[in-house]
C-alpha positions as YAML, in Angstrom:
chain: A
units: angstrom
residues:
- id: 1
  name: UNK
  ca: [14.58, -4.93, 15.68]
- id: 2
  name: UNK
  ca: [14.83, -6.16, 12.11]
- id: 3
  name: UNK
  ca: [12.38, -5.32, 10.02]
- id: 4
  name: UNK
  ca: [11.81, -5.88, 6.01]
- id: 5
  name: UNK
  ca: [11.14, -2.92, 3.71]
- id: 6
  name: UNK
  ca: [8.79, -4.06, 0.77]
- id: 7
  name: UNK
  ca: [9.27, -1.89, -2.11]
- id: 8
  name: UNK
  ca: [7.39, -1.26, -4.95]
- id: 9
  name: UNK
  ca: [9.10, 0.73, -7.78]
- id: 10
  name: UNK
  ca: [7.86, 1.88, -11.90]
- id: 11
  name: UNK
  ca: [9.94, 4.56, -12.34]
- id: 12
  name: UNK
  ca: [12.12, 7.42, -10.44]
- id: 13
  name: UNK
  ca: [15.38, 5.12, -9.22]
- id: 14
  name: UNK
  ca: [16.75, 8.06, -7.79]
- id: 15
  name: UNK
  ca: [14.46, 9.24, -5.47]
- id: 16
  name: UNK
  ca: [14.05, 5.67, -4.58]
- id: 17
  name: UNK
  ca: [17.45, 5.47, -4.16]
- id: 18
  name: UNK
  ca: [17.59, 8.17, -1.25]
- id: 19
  name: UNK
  ca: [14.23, 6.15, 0.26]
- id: 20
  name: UNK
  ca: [16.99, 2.90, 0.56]
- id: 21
  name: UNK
  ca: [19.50, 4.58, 1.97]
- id: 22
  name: UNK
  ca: [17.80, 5.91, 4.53]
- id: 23
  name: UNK
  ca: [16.50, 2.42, 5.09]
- id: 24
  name: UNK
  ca: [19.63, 0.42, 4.82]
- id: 25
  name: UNK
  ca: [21.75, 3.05, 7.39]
- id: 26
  name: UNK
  ca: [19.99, 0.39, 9.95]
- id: 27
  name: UNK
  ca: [21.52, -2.38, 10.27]
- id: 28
  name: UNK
  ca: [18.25, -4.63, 10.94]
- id: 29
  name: UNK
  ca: [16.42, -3.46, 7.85]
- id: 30
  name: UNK
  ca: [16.68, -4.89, 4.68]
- id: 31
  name: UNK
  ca: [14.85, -4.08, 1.52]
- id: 32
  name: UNK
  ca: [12.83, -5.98, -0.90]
- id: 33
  name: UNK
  ca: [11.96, -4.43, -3.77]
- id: 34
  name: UNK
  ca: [9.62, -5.29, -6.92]
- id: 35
  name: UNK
  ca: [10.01, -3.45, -10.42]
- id: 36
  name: UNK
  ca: [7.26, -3.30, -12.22]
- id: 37
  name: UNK
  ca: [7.65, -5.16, -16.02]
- id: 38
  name: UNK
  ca: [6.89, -2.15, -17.50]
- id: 39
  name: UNK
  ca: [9.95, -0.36, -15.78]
- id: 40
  name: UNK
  ca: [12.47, -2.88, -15.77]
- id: 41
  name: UNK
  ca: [14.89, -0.87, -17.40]
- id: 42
  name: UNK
  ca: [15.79, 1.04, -14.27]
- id: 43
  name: UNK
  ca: [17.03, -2.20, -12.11]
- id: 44
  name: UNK
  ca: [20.84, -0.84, -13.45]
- id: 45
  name: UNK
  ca: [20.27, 2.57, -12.07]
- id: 46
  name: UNK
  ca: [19.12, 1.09, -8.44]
- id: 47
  name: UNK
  ca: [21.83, 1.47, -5.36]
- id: 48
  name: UNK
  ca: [23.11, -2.17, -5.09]
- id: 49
  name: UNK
  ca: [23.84, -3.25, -1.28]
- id: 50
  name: UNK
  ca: [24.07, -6.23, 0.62]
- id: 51
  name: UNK
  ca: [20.60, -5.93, 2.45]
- id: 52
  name: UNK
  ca: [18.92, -4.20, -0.93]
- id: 53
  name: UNK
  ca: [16.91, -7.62, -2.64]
- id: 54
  name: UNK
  ca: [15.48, -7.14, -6.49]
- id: 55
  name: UNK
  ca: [12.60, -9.69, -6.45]
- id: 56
  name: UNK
  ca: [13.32, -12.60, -9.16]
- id: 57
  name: UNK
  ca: [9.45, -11.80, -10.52]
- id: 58
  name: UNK
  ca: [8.22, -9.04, -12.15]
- id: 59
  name: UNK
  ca: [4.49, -8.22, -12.30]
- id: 60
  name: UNK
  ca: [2.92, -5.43, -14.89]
- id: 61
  name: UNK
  ca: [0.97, -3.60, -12.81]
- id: 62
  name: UNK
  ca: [-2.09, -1.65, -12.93]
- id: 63
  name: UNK
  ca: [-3.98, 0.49, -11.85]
- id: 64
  name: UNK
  ca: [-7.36, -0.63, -9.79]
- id: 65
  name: UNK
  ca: [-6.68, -4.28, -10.71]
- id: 66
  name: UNK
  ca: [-5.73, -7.53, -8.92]
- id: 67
  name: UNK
  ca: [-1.93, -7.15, -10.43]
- id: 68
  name: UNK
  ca: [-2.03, -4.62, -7.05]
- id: 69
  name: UNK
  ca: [-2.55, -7.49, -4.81]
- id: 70
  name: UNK
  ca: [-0.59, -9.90, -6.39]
- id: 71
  name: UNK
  ca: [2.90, -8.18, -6.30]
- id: 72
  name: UNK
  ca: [2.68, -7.35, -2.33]
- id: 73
  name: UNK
  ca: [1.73, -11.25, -1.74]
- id: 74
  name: UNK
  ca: [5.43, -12.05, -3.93]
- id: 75
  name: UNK
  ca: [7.07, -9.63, -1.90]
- id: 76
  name: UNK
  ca: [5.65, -10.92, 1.53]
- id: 77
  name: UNK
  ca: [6.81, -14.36, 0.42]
- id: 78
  name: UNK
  ca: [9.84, -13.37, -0.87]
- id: 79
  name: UNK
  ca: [10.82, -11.33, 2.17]
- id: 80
  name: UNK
  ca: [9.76, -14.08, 4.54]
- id: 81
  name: UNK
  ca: [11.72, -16.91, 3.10]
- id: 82
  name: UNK
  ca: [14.83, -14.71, 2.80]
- id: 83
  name: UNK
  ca: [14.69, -14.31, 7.14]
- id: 84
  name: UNK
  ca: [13.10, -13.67, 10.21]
- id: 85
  name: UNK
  ca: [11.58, -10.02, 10.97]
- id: 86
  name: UNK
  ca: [9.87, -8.57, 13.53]
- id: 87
  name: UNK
  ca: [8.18, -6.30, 11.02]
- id: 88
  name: UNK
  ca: [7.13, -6.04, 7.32]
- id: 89
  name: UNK
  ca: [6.50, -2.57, 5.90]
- id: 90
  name: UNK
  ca: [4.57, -2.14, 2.14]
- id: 91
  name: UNK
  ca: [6.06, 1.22, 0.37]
- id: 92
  name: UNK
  ca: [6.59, 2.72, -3.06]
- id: 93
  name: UNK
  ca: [9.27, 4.93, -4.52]
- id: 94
  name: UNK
  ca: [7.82, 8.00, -3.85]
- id: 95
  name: UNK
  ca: [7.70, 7.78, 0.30]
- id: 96
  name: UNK
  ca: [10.72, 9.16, 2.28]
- id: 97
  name: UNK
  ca: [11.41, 8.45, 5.87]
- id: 98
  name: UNK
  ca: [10.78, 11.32, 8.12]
- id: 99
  name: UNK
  ca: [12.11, 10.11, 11.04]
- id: 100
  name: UNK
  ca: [15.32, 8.47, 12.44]
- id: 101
  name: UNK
  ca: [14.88, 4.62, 11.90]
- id: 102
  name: UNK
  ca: [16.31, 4.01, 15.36]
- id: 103
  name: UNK
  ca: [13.08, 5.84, 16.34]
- id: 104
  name: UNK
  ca: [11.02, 3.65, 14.59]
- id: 105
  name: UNK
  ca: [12.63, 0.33, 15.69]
- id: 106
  name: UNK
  ca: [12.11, 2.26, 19.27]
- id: 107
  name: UNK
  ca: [8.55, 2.46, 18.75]
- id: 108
  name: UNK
  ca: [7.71, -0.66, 17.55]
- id: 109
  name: UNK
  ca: [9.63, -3.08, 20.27]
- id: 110
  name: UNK
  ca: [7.91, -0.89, 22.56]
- id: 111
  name: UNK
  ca: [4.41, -1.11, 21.12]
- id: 112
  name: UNK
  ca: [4.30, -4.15, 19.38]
- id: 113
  name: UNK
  ca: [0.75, -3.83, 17.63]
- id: 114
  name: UNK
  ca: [-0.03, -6.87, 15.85]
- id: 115
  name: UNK
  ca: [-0.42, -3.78, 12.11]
- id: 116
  name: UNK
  ca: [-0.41, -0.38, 11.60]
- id: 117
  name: UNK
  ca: [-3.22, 0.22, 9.18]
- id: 118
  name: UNK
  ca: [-5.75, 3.27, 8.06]
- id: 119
  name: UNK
  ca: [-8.87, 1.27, 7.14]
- id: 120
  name: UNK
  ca: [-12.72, 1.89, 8.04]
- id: 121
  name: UNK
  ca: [-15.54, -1.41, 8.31]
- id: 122
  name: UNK
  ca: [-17.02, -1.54, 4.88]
- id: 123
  name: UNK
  ca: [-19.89, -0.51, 4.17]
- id: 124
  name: UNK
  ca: [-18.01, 3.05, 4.80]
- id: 125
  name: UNK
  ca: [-20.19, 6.59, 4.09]
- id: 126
  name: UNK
  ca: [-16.95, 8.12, 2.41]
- id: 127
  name: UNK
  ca: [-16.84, 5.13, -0.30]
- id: 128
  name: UNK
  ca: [-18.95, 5.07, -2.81]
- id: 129
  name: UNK
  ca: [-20.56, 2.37, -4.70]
- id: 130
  name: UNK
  ca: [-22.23, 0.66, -1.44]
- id: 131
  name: UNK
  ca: [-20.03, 2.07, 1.09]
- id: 132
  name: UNK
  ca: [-17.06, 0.29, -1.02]
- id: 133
  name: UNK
  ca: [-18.61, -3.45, -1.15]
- id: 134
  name: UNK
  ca: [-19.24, -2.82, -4.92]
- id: 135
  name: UNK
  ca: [-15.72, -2.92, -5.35]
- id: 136
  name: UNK
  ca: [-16.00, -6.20, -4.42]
- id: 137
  name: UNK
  ca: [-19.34, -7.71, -5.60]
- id: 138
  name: UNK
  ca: [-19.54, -6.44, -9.32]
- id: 139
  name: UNK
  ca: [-17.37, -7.99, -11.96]
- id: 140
  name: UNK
  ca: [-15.13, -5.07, -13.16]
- id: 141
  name: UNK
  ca: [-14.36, -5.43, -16.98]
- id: 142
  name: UNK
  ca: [-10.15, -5.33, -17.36]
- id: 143
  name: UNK
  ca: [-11.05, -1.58, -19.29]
- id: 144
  name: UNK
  ca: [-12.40, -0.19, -15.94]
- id: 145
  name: UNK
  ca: [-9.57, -1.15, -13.96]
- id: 146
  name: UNK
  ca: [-7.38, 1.27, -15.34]
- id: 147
  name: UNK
  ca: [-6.83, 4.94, -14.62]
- id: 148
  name: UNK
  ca: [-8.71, 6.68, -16.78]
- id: 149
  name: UNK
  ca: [-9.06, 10.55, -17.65]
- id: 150
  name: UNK
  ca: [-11.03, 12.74, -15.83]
- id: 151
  name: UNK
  ca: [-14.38, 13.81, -17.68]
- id: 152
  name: UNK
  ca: [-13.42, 10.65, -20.10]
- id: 153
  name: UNK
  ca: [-16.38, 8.82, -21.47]
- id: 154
  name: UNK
  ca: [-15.10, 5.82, -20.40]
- id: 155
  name: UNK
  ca: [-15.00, 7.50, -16.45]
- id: 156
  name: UNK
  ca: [-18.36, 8.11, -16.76]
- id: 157
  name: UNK
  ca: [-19.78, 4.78, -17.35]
- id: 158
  name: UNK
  ca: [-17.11, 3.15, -14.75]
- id: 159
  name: UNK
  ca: [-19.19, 5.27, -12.34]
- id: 160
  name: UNK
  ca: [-22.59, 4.92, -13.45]
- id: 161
  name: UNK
  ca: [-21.78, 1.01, -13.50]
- id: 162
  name: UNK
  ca: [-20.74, 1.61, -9.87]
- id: 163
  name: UNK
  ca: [-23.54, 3.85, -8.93]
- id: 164
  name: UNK
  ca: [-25.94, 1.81, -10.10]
- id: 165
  name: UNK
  ca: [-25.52, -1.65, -7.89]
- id: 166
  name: UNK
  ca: [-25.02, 1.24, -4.74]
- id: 167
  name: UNK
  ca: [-28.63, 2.33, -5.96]
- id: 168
  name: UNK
  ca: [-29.70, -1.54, -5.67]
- id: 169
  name: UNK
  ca: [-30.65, -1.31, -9.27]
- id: 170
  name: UNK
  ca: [-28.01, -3.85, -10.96]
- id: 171
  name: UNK
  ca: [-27.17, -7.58, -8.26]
- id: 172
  name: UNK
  ca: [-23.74, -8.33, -7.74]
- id: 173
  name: UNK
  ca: [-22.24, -11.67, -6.50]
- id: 174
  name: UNK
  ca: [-23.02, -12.47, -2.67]
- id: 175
  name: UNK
  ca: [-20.46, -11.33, -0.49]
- id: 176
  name: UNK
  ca: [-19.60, -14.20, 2.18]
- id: 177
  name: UNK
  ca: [-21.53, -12.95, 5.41]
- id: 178
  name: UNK
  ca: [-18.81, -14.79, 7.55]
- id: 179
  name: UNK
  ca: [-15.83, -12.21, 6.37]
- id: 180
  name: UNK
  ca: [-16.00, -8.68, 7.59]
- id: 181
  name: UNK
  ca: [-14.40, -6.27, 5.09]
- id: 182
  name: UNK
  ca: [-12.56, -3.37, 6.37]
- id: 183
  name: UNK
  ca: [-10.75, -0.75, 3.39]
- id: 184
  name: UNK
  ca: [-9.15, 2.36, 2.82]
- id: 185
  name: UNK
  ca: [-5.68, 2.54, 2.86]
- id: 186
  name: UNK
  ca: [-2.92, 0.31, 0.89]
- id: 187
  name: UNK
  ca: [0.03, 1.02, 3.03]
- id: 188
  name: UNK
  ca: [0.80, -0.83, 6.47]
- id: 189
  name: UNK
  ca: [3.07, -2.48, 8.44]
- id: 190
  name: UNK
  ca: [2.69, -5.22, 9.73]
- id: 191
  name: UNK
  ca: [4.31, -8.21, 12.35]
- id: 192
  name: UNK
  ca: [5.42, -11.25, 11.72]
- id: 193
  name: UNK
  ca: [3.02, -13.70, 13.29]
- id: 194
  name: UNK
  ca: [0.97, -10.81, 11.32]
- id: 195
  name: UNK
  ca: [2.44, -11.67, 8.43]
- id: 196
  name: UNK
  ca: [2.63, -15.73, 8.75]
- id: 197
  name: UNK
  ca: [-1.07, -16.04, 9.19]
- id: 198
  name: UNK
  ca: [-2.36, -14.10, 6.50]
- id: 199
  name: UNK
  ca: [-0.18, -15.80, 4.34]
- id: 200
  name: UNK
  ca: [-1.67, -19.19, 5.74]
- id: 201
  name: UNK
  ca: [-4.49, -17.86, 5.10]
- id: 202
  name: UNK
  ca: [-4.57, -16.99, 1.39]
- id: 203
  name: UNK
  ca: [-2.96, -20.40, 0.91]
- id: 204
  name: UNK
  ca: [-5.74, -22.24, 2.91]
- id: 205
  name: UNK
  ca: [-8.70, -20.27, 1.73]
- id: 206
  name: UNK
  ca: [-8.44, -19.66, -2.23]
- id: 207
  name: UNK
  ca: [-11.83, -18.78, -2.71]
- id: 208
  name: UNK
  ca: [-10.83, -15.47, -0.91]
- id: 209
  name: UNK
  ca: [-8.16, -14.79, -3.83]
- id: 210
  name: UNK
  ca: [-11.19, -15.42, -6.23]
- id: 211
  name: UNK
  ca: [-13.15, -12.59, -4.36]
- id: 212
  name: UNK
  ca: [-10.73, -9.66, -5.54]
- id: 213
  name: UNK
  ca: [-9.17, -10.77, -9.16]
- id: 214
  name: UNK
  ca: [-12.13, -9.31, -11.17]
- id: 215
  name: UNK
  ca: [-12.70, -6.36, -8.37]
- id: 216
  name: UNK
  ca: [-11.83, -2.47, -8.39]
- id: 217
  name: UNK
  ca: [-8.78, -0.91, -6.09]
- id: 218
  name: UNK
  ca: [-9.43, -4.18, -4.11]
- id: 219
  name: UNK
  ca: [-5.72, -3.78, -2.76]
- id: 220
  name: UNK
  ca: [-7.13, -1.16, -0.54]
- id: 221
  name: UNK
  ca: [-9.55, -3.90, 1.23]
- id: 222
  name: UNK
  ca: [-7.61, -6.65, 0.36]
- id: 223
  name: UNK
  ca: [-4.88, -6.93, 3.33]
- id: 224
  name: UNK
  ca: [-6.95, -4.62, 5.89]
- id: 225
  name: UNK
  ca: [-9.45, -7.25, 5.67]
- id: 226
  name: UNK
  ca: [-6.99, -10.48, 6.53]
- id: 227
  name: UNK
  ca: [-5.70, -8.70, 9.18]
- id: 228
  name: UNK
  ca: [-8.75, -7.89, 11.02]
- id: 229
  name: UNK
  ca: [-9.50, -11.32, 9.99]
- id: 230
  name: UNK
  ca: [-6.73, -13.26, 11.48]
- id: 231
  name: UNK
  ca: [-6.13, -10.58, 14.54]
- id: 232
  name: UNK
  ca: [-8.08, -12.85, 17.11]
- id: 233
  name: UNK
  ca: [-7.29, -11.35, 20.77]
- id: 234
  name: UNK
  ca: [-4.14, -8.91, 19.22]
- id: 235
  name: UNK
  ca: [-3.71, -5.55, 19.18]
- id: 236
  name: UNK
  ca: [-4.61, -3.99, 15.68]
- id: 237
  name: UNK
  ca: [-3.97, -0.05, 15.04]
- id: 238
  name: UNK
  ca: [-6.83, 0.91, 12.42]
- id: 239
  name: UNK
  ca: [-6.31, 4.60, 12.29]
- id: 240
  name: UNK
  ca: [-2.84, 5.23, 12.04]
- id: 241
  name: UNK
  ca: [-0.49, 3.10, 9.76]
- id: 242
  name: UNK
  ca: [2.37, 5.57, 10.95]
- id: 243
  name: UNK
  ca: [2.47, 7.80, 7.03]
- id: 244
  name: UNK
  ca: [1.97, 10.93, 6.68]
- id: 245
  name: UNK
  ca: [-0.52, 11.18, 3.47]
- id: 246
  name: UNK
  ca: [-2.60, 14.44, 2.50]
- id: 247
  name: UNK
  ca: [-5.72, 13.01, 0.89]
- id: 248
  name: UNK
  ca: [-7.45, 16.09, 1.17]
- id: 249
  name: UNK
  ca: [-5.52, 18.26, -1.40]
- id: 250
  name: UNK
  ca: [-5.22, 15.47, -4.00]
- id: 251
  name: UNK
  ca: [-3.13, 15.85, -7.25]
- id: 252
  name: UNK
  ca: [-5.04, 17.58, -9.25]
- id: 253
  name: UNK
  ca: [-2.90, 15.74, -12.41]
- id: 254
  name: UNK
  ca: [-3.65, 12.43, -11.61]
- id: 255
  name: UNK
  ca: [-7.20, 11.89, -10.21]
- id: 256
  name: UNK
  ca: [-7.44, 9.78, -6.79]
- id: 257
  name: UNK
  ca: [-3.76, 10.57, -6.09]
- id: 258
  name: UNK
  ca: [-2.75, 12.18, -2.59]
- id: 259
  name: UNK
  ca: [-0.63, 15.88, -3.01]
- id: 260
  name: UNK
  ca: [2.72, 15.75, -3.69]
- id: 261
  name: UNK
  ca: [4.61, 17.05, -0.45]
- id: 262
  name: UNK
  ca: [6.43, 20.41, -0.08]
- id: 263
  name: UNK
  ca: [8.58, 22.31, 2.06]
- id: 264
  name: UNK
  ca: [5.08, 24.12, 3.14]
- id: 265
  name: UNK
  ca: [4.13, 20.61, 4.61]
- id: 266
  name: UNK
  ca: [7.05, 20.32, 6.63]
- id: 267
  name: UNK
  ca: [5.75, 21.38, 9.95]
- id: 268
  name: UNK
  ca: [2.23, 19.40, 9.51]
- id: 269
  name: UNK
  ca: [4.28, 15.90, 9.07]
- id: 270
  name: UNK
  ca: [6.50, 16.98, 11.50]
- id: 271
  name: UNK
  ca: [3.56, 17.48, 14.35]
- id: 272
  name: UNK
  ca: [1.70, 14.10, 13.34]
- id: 273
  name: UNK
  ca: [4.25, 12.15, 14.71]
- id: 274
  name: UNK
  ca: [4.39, 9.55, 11.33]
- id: 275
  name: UNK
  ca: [7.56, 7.71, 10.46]
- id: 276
  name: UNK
  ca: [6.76, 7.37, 6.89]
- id: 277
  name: UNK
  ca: [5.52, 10.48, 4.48]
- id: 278
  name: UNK
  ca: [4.36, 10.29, 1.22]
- id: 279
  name: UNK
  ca: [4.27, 11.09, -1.87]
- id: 280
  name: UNK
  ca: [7.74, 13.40, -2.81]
- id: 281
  name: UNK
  ca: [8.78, 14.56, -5.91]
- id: 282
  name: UNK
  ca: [11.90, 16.27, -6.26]
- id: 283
  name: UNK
  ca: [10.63, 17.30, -9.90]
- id: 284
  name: UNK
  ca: [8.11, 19.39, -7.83]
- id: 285
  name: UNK
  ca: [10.03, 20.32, -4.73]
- id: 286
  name: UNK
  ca: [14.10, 19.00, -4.71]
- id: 287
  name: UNK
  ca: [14.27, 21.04, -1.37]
- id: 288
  name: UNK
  ca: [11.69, 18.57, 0.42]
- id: 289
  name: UNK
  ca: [13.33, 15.55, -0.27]
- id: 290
  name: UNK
  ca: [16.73, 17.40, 0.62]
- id: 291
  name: UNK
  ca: [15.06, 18.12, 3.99]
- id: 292
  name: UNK
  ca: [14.36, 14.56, 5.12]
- id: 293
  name: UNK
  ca: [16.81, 12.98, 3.06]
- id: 294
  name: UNK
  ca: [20.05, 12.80, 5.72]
- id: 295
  name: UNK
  ca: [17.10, 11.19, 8.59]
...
């Protein structure tokens, strides 16, 4: 089973150092990793290995905007021209593995699902601004697509701006009727024939890049959409994209962000069966990453 790690890395080499190691102690994975133009100054400080491959291009990337689709589509390139794998998996520097990788090769030539994703059909009750399709249909200025402070002025308006087209009182763009959006979550993993025709895809069809470069957090409907898209008679897992992520108890230091992982959480990742857990800081809890750090 080989299967391609696509990393995305801004800061923290060395707890993304311990995520690639874990990676590369299989043999069939190699991983591709972007570093964000803001952060290249930590390439030097990155493990260098055989199967460990810096991506030539470097995007700035930020928050909310398209910049968030546009690295994962280099990577996926990047990662496909390089080989042939049976998987492609989309990560940043803060997720650890939290089980054996033979395990997860295991699972995956056994059930073979065409992705692994989290995602809900937009319109979705638990997304605001239209169940989500705002995200889509308004044109967000470059200032909103930024992570801004909470009780901010500027936080404010992004929502009432939001609020209003989801109260029908401001149009947006016509969304094509022929394209079913599905969002939530911006990790997955996906297969290759996965991989090869949403590729095709975004080469043969544009227009659908134009949908998302002036949109908000459109990298979590981006992908999830294309797949469902291009999934025809396969197999597509929509509720479980294999990561453990607590989005319940979000960081209460950076607004929209899941909790940073403890040793209390141990047991709870341990039980829902993920391969994948995220986020980790060792700044917050060195004994965590310890913990899964030798799987």
């Amino acid at each position: 089973m080989k299967i391609a790690i696509m990393l995305a890395l801004h800061n923290n080499p060395k707890q993304a150092n311990i995520f690639m190691k874990q990676c590369i102690q299989n043999e069939g994975c190699h991983v591709f990793v972007h570093i964000d133009k803001k952060g290249l100054d930590i390439k030097s400080e990155l493990i260098a290995h055989g199967r460990i491959h810096i991506l030539p291009k470097s995007y700035s990337v930020r928050w909310g905007d398209y910049s968030q689709i546009e690295y994962v589509i280099e990577l996926m390139k990047y990662a496909k021209d390089f080989g042939e794998f049976d998987y492609y998996s989309i990560h940043s520097g803060n997720d650890l593995m939290v089980r054996p990788f033979c395990e997860l090769s295991d699972f995956l030539k056994t059930d073979n699902k065409y992705a692994y994703l989290d995602c809900e059909s937009l319109p979705w009750s638990e997304w605001q601004y239209g169940g989500g399709l705002g995200r889509l249909a308004l044109p967000w200025p470059r200032w909103m697509r930024s992570r801004l402070k909470p009780n901010s002025v500027q936080r404010y308006l992004r929502s009432l701006y939001g609020h209003l087209y989801g109260w029908h009182l401001i149009p947006g763009k016509k969304l094509p009727a022929e394209i079913p959006f599905w969002g939530k979550a911006a990790w997955y993993t996906l297969r290759s024939d996965c991989v090869e025709k949403c590729l095709d895809y975004i080469c043969m069809h544009p227009e659908f890049l134009d949908l998302f470069r002036e949109s908000l957090c459109g990298d979590e409907i981006f992908f999830n959409t294309l797949v469902n898209m291009t999934a025809e008679d396969e197999v597509v897992e929509r509720h479980n994209n294999l990561r453990y992520v607590d989005m319940r108890t979000v960081d209460k230091k950076v607004v929209g962000a899941p909790k940073t992982l403890t040793m209390s959480d141990v047991e709870k990742i341990r039980k829902s069966g993920a391969f994948w857990a995220r986020k980790f800081d060792a700044q917050v809890d060195e004994e965590a990453v310890y913990h899964f750090s030798t799987m």
